[in-house]
The first five atom37 places (N, CA, C, CB, O) and aatype in JSON, in Angstrom:
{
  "aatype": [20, 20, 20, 20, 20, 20, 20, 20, 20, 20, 20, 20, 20, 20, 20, 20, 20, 20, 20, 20, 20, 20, 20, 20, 20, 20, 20, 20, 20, 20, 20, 20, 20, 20, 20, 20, 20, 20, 20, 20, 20, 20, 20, 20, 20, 20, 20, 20, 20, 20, 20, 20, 20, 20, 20, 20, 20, 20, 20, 20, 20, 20, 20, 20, 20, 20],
  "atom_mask": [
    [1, 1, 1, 1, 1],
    [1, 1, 1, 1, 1],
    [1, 1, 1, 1, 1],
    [1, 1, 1, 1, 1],
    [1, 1, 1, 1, 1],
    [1, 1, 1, 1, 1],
    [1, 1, 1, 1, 1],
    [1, 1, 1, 1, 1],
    [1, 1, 1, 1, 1],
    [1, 1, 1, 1, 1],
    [1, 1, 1, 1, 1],
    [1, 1, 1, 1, 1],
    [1, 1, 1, 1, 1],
    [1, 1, 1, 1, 1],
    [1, 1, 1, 1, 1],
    [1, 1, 1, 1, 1],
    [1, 1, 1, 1, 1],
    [1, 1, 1, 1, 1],
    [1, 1, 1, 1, 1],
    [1, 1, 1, 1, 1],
    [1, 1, 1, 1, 1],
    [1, 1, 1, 1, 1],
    [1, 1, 1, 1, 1],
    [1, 1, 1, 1, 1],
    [1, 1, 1, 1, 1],
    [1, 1, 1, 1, 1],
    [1, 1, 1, 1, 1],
    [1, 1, 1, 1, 1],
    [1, 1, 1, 1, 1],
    [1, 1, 1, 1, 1],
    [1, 1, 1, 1, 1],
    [1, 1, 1, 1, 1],
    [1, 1, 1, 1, 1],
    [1, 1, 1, 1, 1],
    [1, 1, 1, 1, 1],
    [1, 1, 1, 1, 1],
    [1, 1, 1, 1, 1],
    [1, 1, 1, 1, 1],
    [1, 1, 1, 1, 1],
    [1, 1, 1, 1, 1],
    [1, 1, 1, 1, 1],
    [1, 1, 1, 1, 1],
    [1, 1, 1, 1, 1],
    [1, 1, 1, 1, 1],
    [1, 1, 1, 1, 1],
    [1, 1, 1, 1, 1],
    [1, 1, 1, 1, 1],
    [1, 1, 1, 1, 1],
    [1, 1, 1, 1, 1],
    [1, 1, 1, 1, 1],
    [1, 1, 1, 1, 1],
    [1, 1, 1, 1, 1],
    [1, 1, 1, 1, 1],
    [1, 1, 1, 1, 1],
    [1, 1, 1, 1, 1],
    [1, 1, 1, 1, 1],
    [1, 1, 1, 1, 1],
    [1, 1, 1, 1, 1],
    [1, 1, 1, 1, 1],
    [1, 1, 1, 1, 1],
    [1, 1, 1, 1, 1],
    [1, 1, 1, 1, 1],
    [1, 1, 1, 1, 1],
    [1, 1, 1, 1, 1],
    [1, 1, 1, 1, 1],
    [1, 1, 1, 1, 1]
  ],
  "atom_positions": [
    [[47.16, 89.33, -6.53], [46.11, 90.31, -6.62], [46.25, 91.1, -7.93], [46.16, 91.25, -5.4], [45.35, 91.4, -8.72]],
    [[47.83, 91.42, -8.02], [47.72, 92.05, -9.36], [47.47, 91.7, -10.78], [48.59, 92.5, -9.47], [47.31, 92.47, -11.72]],
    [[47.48, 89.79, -10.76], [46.64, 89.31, -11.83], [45.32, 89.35, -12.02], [46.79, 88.28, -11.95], [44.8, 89.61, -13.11]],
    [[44.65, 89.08, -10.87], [43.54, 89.17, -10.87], [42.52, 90.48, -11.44], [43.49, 88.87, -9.76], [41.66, 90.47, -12.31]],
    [[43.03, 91.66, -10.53], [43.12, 93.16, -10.8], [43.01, 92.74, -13.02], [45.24, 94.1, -9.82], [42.03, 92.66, -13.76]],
    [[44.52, 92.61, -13.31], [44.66, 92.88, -14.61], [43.36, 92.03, -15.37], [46.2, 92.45, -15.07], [42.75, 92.53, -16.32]],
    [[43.04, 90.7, -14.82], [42.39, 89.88, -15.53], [40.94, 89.91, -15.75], [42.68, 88.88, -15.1], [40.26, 89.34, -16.6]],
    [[40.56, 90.88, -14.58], [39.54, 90.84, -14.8], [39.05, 92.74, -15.17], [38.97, 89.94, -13.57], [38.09, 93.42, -14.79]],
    [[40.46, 93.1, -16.2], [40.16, 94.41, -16.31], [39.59, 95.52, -15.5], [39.62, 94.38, -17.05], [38.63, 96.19, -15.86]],
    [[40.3, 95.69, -14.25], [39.44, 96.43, -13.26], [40.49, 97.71, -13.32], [39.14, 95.58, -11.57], [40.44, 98.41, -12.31]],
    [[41.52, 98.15, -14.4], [41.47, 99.12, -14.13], [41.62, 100.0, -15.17], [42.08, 99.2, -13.31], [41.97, 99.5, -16.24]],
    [[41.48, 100.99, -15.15], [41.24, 102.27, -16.31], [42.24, 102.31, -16.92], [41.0, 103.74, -15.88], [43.26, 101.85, -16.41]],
    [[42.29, 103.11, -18.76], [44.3, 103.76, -19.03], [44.52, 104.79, -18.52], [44.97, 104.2, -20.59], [45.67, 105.23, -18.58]],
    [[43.72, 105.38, -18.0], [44.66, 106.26, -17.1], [44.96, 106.46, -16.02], [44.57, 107.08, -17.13], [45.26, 107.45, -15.35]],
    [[44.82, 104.63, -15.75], [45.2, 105.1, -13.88], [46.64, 104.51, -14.16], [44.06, 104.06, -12.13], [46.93, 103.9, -15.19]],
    [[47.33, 104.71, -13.3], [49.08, 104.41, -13.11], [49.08, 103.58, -12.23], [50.14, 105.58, -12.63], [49.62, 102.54, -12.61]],
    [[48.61, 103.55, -10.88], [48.65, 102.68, -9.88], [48.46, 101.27, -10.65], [47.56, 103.04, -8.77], [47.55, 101.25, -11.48]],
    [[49.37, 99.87, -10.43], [48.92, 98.64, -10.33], [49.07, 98.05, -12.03], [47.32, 98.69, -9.62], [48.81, 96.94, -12.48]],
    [[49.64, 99.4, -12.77], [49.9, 99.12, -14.57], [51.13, 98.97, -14.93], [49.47, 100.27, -15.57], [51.91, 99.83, -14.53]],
    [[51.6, 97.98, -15.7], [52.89, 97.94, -15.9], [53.48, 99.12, -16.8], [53.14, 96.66, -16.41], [52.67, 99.58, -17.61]],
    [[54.54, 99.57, -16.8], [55.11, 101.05, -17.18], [54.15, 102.14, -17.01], [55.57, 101.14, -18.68], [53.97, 102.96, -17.9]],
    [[53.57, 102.16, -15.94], [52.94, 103.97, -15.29], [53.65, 103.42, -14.32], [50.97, 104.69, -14.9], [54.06, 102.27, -14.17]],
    [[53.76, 104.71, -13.45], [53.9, 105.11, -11.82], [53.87, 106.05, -11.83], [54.88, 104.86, -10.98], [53.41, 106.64, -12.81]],
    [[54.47, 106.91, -10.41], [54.44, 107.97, -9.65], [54.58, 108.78, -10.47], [55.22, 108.08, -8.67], [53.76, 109.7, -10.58]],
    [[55.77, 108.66, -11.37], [56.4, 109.59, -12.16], [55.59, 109.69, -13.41], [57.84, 109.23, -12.41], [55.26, 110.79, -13.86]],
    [[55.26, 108.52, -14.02], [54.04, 108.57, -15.4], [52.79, 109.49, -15.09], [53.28, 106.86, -15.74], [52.32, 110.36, -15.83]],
    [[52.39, 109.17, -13.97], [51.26, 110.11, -13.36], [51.58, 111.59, -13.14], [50.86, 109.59, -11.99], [50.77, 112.41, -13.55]],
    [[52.33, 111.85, -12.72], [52.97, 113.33, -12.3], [53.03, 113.97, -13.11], [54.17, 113.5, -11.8], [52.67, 115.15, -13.04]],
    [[53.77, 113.12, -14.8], [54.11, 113.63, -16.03], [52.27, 114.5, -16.85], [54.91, 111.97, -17.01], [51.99, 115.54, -17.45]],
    [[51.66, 113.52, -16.47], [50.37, 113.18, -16.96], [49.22, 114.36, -16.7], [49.99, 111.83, -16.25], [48.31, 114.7, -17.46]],
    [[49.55, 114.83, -15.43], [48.54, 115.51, -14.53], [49.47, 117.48, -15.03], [48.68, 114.63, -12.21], [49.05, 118.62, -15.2]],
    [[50.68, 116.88, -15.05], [51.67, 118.37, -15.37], [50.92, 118.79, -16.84], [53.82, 118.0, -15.65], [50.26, 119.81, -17.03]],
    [[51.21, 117.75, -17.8], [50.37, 117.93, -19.39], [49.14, 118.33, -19.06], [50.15, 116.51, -20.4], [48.9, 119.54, -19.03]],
    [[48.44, 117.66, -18.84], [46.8, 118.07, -18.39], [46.45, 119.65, -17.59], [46.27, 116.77, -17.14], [45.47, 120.38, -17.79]],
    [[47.52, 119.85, -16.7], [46.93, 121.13, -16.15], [47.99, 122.26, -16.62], [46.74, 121.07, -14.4], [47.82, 123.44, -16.3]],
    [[49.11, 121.83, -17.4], [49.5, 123.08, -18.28], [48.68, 123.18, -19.59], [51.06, 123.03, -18.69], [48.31, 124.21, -20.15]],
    [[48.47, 121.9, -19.95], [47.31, 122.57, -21.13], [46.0, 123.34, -21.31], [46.89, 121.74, -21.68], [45.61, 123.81, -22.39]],
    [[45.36, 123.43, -20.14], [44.08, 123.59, -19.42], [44.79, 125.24, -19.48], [43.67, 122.53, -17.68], [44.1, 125.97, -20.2]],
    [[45.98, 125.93, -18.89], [46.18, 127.14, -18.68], [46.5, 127.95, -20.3], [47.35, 127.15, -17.56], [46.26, 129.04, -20.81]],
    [[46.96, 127.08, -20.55], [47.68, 127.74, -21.96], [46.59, 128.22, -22.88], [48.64, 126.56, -22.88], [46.66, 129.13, -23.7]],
    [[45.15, 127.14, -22.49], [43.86, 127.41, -23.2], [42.99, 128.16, -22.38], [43.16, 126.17, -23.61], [41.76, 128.15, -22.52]],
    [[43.86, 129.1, -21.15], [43.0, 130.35, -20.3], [42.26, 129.34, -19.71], [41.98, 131.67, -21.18], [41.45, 130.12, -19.22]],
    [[41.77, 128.02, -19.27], [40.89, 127.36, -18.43], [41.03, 127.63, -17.57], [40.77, 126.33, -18.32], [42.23, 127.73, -17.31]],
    [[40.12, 127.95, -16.46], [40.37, 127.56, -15.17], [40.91, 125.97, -14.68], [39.13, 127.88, -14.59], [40.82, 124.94, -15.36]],
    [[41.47, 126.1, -13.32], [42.66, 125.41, -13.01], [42.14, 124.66, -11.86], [43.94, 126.31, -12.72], [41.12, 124.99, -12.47]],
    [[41.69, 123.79, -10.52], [40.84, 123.5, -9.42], [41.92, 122.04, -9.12], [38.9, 123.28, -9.87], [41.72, 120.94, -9.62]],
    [[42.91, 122.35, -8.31], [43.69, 120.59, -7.78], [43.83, 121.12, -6.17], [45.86, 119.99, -8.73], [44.29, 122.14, -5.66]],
    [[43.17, 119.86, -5.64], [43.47, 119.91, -4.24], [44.08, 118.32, -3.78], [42.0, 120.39, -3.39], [44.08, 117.13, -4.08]],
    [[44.62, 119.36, -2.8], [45.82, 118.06, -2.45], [45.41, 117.64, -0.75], [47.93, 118.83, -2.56], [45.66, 118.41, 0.18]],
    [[44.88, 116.56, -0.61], [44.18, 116.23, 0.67], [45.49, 115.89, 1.45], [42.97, 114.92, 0.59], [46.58, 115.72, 0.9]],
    [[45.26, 115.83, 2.82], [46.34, 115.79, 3.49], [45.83, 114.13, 4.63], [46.6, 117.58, 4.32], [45.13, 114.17, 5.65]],
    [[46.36, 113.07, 4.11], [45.49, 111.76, 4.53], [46.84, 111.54, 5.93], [45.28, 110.08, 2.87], [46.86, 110.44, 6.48]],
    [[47.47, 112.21, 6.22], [48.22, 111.57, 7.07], [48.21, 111.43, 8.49], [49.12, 111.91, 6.86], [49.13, 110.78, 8.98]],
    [[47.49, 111.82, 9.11], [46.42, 111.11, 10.12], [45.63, 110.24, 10.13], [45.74, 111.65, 10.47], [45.15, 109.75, 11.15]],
    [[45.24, 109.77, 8.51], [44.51, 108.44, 8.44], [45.49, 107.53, 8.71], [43.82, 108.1, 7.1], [45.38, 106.7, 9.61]],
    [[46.45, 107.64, 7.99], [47.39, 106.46, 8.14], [48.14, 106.47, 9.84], [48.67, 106.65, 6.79], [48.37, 105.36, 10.32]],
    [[48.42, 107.47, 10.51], [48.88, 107.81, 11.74], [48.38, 107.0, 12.65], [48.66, 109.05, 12.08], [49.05, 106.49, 13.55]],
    [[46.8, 106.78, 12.42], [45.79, 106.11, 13.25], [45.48, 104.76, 12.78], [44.54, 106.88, 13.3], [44.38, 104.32, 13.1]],
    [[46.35, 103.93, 11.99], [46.71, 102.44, 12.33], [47.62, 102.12, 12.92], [46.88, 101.71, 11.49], [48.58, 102.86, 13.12]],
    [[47.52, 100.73, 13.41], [48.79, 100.63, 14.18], [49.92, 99.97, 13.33], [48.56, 99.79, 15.51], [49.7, 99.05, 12.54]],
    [[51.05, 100.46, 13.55], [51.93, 99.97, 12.48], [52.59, 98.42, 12.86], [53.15, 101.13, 12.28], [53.38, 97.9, 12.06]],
    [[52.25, 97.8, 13.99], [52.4, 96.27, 13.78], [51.81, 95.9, 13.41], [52.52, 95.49, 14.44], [52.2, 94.83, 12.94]],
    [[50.48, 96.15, 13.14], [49.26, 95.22, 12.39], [49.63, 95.44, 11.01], [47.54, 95.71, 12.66], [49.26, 94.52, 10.28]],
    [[50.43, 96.65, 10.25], [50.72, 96.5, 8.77], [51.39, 95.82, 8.2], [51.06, 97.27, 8.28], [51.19, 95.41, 7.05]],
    [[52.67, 95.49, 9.17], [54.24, 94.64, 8.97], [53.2, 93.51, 8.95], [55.81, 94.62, 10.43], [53.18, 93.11, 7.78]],
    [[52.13, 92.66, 9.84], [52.14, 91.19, 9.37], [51.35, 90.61, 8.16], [51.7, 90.45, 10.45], [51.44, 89.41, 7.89]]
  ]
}
C-alpha cells in the first residue's frame, strides 16, 4: 500500500504519516515551530485536540488482529 500511496503521489510534504524520515516526532517538531512562531508574531493561536477514543473502543478488537 505504501508503494502505491508513494507512486501515485497521494501524499502532501507536509504530511508525516506514510513518508520516509517524518513521524510522530517530525510532526510534533513541525506543529511546535508553526505555533511558536504564530505567538512570537502576537497571532492568534486555535489547536484542538479531538478525543477519538471511543471510536476506536467501538471496534471489535478481534476483527483488527486478522
Amino acid at each position: 500500500m505504501y508503494k502505491y500511496i508513494r507512486d501515485k503521489k497521494m501524499t502532501w510534504r507536509s504530511q508525516h504519516g506514510l513518508r520516509k524520515g517524518k513521524s510522530l516526532l517530525t510532526n510534533w517538531i513541525a506543529f511546535c515551530d508553526k505555533m511558536t512562531g504564530s505567538v512570537d508574531k502576537a497571532r492568534l493561536v486555535d489547536v484542538v485536540y479531538p478525543d477519538v477514543r471511543e471510536a476506536f473502543d467501538a471496534v471489535s478488537h478481534s476483527i483488527l488482529r486478522n
